[in-house]
VOLUM-988654 format. One record per residue: residue in one letter; x, y, z of N, C-alpha, C in turn. Coordinates in pm, 1 decimal. Atoms other than C-alpha are relative to their C-alpha. Last residue first. Layout:
! VOLUM-988654
PT r      n_u      n_v      n_w     ca_u     ca_v     ca_w      c_u      c_v      c_w
PT A        X        Y        Z        X        Y        Z        X        Y        Z
...
***
This chain:
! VOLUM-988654
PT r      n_u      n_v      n_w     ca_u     ca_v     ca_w      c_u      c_v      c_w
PT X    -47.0    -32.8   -156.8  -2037.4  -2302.5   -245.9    123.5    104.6      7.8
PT X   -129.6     58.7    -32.9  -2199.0  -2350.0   -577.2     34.4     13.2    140.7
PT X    -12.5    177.1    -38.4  -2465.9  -2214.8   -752.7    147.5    -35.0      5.2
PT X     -4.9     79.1    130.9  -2472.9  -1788.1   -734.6     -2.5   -184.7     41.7
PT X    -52.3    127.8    -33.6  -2625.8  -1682.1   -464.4    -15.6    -34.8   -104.3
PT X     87.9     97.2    179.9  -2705.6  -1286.9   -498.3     98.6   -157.6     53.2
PT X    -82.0     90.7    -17.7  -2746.6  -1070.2   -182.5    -35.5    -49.7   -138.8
PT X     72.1    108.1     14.4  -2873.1   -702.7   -224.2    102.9   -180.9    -37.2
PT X    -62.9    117.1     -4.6  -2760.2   -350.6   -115.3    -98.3   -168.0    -51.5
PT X    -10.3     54.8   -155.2  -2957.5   -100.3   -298.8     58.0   -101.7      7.8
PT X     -4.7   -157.4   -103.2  -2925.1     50.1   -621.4     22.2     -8.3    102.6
PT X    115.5     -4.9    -63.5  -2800.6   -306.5   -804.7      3.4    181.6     83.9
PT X     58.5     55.6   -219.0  -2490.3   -302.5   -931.3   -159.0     56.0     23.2
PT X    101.8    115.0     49.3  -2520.5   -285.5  -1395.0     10.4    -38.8    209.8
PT X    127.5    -47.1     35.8  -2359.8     93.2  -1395.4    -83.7   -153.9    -11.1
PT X     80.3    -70.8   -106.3  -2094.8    -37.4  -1171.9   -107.0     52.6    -74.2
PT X    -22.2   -156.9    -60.6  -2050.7   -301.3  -1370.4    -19.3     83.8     13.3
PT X     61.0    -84.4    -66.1  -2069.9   -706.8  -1305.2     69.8    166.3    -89.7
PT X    -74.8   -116.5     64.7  -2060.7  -1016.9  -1547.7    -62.0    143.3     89.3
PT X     57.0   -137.8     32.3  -2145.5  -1313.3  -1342.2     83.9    129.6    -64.9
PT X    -79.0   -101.9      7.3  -2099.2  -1684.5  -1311.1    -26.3    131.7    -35.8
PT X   -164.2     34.8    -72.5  -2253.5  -1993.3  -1196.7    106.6     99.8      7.8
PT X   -157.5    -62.8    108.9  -2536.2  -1860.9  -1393.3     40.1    -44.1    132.0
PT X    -21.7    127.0     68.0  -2954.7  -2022.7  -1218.8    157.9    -10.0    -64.3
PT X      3.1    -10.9    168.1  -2929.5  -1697.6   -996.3     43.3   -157.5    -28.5
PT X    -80.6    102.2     22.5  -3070.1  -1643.6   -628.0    -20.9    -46.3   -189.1
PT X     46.8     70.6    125.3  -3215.0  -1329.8   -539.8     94.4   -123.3    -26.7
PT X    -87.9    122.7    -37.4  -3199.2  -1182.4   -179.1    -43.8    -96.4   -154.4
PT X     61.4     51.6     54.6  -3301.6   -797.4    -70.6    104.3   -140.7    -36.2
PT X     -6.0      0.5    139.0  -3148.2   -710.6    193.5    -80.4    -57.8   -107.2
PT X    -68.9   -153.2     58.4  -3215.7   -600.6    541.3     62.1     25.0   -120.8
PT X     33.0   -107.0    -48.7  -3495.7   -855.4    663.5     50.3    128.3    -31.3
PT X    126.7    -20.6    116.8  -3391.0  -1098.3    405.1    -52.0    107.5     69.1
PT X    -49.7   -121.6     62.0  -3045.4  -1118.7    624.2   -111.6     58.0    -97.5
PT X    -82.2    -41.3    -40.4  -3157.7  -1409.5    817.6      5.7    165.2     -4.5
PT X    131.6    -11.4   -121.0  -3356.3  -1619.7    687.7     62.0    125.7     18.2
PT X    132.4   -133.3    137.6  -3061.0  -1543.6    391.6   -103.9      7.3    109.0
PT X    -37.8   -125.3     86.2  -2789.8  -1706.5    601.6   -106.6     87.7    -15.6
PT X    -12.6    -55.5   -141.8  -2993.6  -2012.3    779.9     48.0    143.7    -29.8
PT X    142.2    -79.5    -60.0  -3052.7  -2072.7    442.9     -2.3     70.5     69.1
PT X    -18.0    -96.5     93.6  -2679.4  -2135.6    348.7   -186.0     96.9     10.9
PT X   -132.6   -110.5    -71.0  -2619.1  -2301.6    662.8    -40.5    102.3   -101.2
PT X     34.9     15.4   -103.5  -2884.7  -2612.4    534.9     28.5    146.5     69.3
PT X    110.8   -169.2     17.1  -2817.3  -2538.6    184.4    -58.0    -10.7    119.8
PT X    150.2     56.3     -8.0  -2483.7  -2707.1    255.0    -90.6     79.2     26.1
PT X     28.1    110.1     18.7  -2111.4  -2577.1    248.6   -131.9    -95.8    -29.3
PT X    108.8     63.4    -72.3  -2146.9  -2254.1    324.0    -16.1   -123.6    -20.9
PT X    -46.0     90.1   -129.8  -1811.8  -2119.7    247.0   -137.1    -23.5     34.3
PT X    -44.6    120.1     13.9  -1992.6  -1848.8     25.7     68.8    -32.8    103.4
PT X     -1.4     99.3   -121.2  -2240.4  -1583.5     10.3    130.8    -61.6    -57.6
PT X     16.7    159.6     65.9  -2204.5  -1297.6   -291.5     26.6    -61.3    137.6
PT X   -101.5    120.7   -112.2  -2284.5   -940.1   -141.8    -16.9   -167.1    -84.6
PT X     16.2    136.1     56.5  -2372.6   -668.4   -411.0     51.3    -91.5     91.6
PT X     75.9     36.1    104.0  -2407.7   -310.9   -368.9    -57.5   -109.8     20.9
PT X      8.6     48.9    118.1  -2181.5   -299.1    -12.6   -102.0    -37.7    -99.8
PT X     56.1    -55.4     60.2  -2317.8   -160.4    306.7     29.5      9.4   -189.3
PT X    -65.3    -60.5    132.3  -2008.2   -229.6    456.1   -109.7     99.5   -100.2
PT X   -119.1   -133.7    -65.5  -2174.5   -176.2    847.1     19.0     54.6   -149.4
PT X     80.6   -165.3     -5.4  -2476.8   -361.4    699.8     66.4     91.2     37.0
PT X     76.5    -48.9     88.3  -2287.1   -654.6    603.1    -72.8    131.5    -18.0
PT X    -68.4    -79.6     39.8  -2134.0   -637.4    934.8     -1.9     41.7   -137.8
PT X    -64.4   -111.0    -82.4  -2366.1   -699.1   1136.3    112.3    113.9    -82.1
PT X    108.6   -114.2     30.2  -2534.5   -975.7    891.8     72.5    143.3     80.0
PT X    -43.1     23.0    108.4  -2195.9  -1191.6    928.8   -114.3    132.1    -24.9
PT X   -143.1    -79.4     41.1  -2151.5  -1115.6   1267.7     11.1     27.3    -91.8
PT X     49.0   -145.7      6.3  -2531.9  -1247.3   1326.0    130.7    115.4      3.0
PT X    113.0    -70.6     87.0  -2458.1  -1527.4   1131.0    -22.1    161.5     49.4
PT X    123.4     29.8     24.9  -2147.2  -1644.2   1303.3    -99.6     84.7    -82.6
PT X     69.3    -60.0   -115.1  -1783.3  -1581.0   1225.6   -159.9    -26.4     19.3
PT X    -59.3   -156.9    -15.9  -1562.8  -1838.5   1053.1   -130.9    120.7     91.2
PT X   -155.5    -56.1     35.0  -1573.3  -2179.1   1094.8     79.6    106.5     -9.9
PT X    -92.7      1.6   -131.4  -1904.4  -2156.5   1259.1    125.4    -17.4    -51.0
PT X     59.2     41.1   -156.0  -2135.8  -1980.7   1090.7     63.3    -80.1    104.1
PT X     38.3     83.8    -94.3  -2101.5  -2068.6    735.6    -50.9    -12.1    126.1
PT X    137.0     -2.8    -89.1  -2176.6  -1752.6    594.9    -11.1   -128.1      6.7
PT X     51.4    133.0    -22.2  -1839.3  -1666.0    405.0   -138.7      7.5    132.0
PT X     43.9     33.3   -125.3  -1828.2  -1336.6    229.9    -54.1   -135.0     59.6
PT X     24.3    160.9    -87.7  -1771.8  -1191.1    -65.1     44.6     -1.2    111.5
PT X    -65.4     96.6    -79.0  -1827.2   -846.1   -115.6    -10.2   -118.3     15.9
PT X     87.9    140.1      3.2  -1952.6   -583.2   -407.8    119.6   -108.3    127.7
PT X    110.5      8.8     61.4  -1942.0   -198.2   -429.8    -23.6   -161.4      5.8
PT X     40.3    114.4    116.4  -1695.9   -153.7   -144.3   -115.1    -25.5    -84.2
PT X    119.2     23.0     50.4  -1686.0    180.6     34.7      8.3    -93.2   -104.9
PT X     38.5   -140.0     31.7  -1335.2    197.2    274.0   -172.9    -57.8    -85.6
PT X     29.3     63.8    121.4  -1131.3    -86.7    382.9    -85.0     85.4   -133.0
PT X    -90.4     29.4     84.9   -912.9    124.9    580.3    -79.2    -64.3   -115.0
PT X    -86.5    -90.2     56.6  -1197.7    314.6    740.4     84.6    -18.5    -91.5
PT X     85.2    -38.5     84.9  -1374.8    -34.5    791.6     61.3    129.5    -36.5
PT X     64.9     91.4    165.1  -1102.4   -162.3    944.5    -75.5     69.0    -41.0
PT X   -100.5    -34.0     82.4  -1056.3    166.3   1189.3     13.8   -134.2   -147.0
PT X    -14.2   -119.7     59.9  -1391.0    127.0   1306.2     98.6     43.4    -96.9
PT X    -41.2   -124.2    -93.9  -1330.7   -237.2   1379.9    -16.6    134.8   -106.7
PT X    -84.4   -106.0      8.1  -1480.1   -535.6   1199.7     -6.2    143.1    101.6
PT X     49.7   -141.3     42.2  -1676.1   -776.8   1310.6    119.5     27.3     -3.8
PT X      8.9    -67.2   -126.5  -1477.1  -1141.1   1435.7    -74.6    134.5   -118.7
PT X     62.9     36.9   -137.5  -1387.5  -1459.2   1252.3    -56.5    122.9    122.7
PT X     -1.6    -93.7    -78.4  -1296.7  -1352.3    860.2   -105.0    -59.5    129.8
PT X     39.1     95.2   -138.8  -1171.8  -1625.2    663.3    -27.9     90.9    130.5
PT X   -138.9     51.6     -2.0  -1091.7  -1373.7    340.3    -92.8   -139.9    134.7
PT X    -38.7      6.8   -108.0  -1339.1  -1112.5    327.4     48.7    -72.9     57.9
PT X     18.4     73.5    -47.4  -1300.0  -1050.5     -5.5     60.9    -49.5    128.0
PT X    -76.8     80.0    -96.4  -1363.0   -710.2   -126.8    -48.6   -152.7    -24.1
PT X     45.1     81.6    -79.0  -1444.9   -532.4   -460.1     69.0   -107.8    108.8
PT X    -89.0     62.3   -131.0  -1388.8   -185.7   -501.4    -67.6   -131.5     38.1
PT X     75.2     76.3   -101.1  -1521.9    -83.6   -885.6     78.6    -79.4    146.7
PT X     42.7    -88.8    -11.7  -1416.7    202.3  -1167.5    -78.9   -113.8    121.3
PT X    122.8    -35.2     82.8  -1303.1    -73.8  -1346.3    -82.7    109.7     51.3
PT X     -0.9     14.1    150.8  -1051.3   -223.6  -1094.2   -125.7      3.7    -42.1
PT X     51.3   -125.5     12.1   -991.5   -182.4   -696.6     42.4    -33.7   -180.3
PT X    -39.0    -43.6    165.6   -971.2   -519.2   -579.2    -47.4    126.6    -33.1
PT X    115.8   -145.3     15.8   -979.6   -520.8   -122.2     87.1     -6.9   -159.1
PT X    -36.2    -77.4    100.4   -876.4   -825.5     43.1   -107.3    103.5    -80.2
PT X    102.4    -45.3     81.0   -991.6   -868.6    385.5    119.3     34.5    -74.9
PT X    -27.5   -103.7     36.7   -670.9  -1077.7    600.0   -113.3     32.8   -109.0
PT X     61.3      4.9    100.9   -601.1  -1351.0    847.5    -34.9    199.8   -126.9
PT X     -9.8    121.7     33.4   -387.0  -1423.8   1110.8    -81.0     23.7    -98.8
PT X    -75.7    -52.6    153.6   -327.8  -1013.0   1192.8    -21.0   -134.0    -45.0
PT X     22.1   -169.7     43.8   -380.0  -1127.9   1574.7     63.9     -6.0    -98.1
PT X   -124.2    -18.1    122.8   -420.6  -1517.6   1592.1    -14.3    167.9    -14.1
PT X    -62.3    -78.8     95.5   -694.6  -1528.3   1892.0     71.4      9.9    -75.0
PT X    -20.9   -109.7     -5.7   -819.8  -1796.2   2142.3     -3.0     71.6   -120.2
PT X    141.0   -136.2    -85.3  -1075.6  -2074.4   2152.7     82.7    125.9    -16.8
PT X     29.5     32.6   -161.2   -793.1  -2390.0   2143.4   -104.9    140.1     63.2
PT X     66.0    112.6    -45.2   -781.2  -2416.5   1752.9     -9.6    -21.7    188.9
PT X   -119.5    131.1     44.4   -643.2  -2063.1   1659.6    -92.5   -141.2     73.3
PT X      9.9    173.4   -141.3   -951.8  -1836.5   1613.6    146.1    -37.0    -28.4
PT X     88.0    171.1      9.3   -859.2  -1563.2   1345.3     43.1    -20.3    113.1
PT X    -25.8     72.1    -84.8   -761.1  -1164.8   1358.5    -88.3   -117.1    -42.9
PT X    136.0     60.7   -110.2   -808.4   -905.1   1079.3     80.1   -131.8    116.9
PT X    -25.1    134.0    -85.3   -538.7   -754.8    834.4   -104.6    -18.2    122.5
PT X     65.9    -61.2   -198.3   -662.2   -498.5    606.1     24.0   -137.9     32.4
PT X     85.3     81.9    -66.6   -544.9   -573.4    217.7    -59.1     58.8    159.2
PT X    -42.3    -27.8   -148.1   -484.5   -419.5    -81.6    -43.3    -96.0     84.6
PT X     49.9    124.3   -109.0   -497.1   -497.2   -467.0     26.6     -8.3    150.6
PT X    -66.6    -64.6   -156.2   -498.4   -225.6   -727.0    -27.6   -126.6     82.8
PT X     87.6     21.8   -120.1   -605.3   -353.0  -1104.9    101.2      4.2    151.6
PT X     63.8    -92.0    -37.6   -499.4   -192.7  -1404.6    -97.0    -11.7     95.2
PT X     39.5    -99.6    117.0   -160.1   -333.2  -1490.4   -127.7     89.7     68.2
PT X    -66.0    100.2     88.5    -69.3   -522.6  -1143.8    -78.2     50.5   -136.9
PT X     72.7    -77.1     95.1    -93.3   -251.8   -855.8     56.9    -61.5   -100.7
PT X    -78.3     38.7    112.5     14.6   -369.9   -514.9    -92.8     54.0   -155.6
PT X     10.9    -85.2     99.1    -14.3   -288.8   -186.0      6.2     58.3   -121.8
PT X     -8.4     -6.5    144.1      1.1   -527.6     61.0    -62.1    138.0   -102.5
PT X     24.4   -126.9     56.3     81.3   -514.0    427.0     28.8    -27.2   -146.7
PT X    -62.5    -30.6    149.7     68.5   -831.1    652.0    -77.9     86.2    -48.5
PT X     99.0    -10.3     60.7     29.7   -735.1   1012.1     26.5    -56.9   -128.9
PT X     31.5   -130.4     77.2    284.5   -841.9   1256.6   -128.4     -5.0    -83.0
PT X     94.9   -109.5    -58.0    463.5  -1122.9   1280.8    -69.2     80.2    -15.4
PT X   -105.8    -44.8    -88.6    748.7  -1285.8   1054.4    -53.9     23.2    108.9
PT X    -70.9    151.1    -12.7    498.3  -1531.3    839.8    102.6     39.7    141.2
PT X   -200.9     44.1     16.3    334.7  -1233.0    793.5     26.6    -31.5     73.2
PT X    -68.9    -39.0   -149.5    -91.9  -1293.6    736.8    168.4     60.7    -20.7
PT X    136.4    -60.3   -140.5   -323.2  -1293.5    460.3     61.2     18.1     96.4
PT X     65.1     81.4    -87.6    -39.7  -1389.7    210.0    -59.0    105.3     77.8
PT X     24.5   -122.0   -132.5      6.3  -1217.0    -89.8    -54.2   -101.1     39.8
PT X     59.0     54.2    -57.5    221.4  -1440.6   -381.8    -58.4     89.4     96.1
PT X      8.0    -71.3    -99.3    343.8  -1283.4   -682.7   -126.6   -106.0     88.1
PT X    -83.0   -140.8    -51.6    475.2  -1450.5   -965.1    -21.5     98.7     90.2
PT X     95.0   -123.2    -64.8    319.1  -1776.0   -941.8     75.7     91.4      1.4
PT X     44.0   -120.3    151.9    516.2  -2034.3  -1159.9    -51.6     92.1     59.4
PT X    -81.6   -110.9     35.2    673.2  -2144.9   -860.3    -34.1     84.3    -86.2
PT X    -79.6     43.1    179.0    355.3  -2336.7   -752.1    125.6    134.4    -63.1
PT X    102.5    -24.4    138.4    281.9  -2262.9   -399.2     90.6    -21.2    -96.7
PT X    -79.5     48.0    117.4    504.4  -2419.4   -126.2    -90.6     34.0    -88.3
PT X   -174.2    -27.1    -32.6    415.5  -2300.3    219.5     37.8     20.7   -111.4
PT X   -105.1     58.6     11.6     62.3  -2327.0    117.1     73.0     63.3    -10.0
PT X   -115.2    -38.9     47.4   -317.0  -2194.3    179.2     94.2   -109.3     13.6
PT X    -23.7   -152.0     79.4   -657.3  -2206.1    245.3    145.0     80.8    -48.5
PT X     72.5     -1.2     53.9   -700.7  -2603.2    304.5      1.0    132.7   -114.3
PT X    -94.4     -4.0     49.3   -436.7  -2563.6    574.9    -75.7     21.8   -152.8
PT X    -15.1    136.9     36.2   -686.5  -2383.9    766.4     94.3    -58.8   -103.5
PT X    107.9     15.9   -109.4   -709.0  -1999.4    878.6     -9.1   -202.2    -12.8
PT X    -91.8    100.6   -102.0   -371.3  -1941.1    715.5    -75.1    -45.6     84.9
PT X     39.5    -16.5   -115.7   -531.3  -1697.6    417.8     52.7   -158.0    112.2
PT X     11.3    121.2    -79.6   -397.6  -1677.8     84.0    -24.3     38.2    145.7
***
């Protein structure tokens, strides 16, 4: 869960949940996860969000990182700012990332392409774009340094012998 809107999280999740990781701690600080639930690893890297008057939340949000199947895939959570040298160190070589490419809720386009090419991830899936208006604006965009296919499946079966060679965006239908 991420604390960037109420939208992305709750105080009160459903008890049945047996493990909750929030994007931020509630106490201060960074939140630190590290968890390993049969045969999938689940970390995170804490990042900074907007708060509603223009400034900063330090640690307010958080890249998760799945390590399962012989595959690292992130999600970059409500991420408002590039990453730092040392992020990307921690997050390390992801084969596939989501990633929102709205543009202004969370970081703009050319933050979003910037850092796409930092991860250099297989496979980037878009989302948070709400309308194919934003979601264009995206791909215009990024067609210069990825390739950019868009699939009729709502859903995908990925692995690492089926990622693409080179990085390349895929938009599945939906937001």
């Amino acid at each position: 869960m991420n604390r960037a809107h109420t939208t992305h999280f709750s105080m009160f999740p459903d008890p049945a949940i047996k493990r909750i990781l929030r994007g931020w701690n509630p106490e201060g600080g960074a939140a630190k996860h590290d968890v390993t639930l049969g045969d999938v690893r689940v970390r995170n890297v804490a990042t900074n969000i907007r708060d509603w008057s223009g400034g900063f939340i330090p640690n307010g949000n958080s890249v998760f990182i799945f390590e399962l199947a012989g595959m690292c895939i992130g999600h970059l959570g409500h991420l408002h700012h590039t990453l730092s040298g040392e992020q990307i160190a921690h997050i390390g070589q992801l084969d596939i990332v989501m990633v929102a490419v709205d543009g202004a809720y969370t970081m703009d386009v050319a933050g979003v392409v910037e850092t796409l090419k930092t991860l250099r991830a297989r496979l980037v899936l878009p989302m948070h774009y709400f309308e194919t208006y934003t979601l264009n604006r995206f791909l215009d965009r990024i067609r210069g340094d990825f390739a950019v296919e868009m699939s009729r499946e709502s859903s995908i079966v990925v692995s690492q012998a089926s990622l693409p060679a080179e990085p390349k965006v895929l938009v599945l239908p939906g937001r």
